[in-house]
N, C-alpha and C positions, 0 to 999 in steps of 0.2 A: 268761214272767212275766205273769200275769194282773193287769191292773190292776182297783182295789176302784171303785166306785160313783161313791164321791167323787172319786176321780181323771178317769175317765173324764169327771165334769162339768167341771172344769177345765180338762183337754186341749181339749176341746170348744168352752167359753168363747176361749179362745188363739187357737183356729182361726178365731174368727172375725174375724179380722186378716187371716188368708190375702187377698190378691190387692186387697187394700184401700193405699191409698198413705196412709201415716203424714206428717201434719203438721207434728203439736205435741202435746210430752209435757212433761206438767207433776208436780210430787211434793210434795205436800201431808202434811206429819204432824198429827195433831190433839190427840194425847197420845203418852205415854208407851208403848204400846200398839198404837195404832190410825195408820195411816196410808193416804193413796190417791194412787192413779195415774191423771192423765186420760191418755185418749188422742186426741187428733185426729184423726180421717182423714176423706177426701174421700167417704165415705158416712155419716159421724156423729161419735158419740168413744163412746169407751168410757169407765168410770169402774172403776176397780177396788178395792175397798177390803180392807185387809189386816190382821187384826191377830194376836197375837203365841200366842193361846188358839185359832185357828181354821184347821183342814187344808188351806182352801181358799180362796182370796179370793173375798167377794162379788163378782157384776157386773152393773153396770148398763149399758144402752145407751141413748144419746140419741138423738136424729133430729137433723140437718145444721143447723145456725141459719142464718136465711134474711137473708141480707144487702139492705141497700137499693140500690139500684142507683140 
Protein backbone atom coordinates (compact mmCIF):
# COMPACT_ATOMS: atom_id res chain seq x y z
CA UNK A 1 0.00 0.00 0.00
CA UNK A 2 1.56 3.22 -1.13
CA UNK A 3 1.06 6.02 1.05
CA UNK A 4 -0.03 9.58 -0.84
CA UNK A 5 2.31 12.86 -0.13
CA UNK A 6 0.26 13.95 2.60
CA UNK A 7 0.44 10.97 4.54
CA UNK A 8 3.95 10.42 4.35
CA UNK A 9 4.30 14.27 5.80
CA UNK A 10 2.45 13.21 8.97
CA UNK A 11 4.04 9.98 9.37
CA UNK A 12 7.10 12.01 9.35
CA UNK A 13 5.80 14.83 11.60
CA UNK A 14 4.96 11.73 14.44
CA UNK A 15 8.39 10.49 14.16
CA UNK A 16 9.70 13.09 15.29
CA UNK A 17 8.77 12.01 18.83
CA UNK A 18 10.78 8.96 18.28
CA UNK A 19 13.52 8.59 21.12
CA UNK A 20 12.48 12.01 22.64
CA UNK A 21 11.07 11.45 26.57
CA UNK A 22 7.43 12.96 26.61
CA UNK A 23 6.61 15.18 29.58
CA UNK A 24 3.52 16.82 29.40
CA UNK A 25 0.43 16.64 27.00
CA UNK A 26 -1.92 19.14 27.25
CA UNK A 27 -5.50 19.33 24.73
CA UNK A 28 -6.79 22.55 24.00
CA UNK A 29 -10.16 23.14 21.73
CA UNK A 30 -10.58 26.40 20.35
CA UNK A 31 -13.98 25.99 18.40
CA UNK A 32 -16.25 23.81 17.22
CA UNK A 33 -13.73 22.69 14.54
CA UNK A 34 -10.30 23.38 15.55
CA UNK A 35 -8.39 21.97 18.21
CA UNK A 36 -4.61 21.32 19.48
CA UNK A 37 -2.26 19.09 21.15
CA UNK A 38 0.98 20.44 23.03
CA UNK A 39 3.50 18.11 23.43
CA UNK A 40 6.43 18.41 26.07
CA UNK A 41 9.47 16.76 25.76
CA UNK A 42 12.78 16.93 26.99
CA UNK A 43 14.22 18.39 23.55
CA UNK A 44 11.06 21.00 22.99
CA UNK A 45 7.17 20.49 22.54
CA UNK A 46 5.50 20.11 19.80
CA UNK A 47 2.16 21.83 18.96
CA UNK A 48 -0.22 20.03 16.95
CA UNK A 49 -3.26 21.58 15.63
CA UNK A 50 -6.28 19.62 14.14
CA UNK A 51 -9.21 20.56 12.53
CA UNK A 52 -12.22 18.74 11.34
CA UNK A 53 -11.80 20.05 7.11
CA UNK A 54 -7.97 19.13 7.24
CA UNK A 55 -6.26 15.42 6.19
CA UNK A 56 -3.50 16.29 8.27
CA UNK A 57 -2.62 18.15 11.39
CA UNK A 58 -0.55 21.10 11.21
CA UNK A 59 2.83 21.10 13.22
CA UNK A 60 4.76 23.28 14.91
CA UNK A 61 8.01 22.81 16.98
CA UNK A 62 9.16 24.86 19.81
CA UNK A 63 12.80 25.08 21.22
CA UNK A 64 13.05 23.90 25.13
CA UNK A 65 11.99 27.08 27.42
CA UNK A 66 15.12 27.92 29.34
CA UNK A 67 14.34 27.70 33.01
CA UNK A 68 16.07 30.11 35.60
CA UNK A 69 18.23 28.41 37.81
Amino acid sequence: MNKTGMELNCQEALEKLLGKKILDVKFKTYNNDCWRLHIDTDKGEMVMTFCKDWSCPAVEYRKPKIEDE
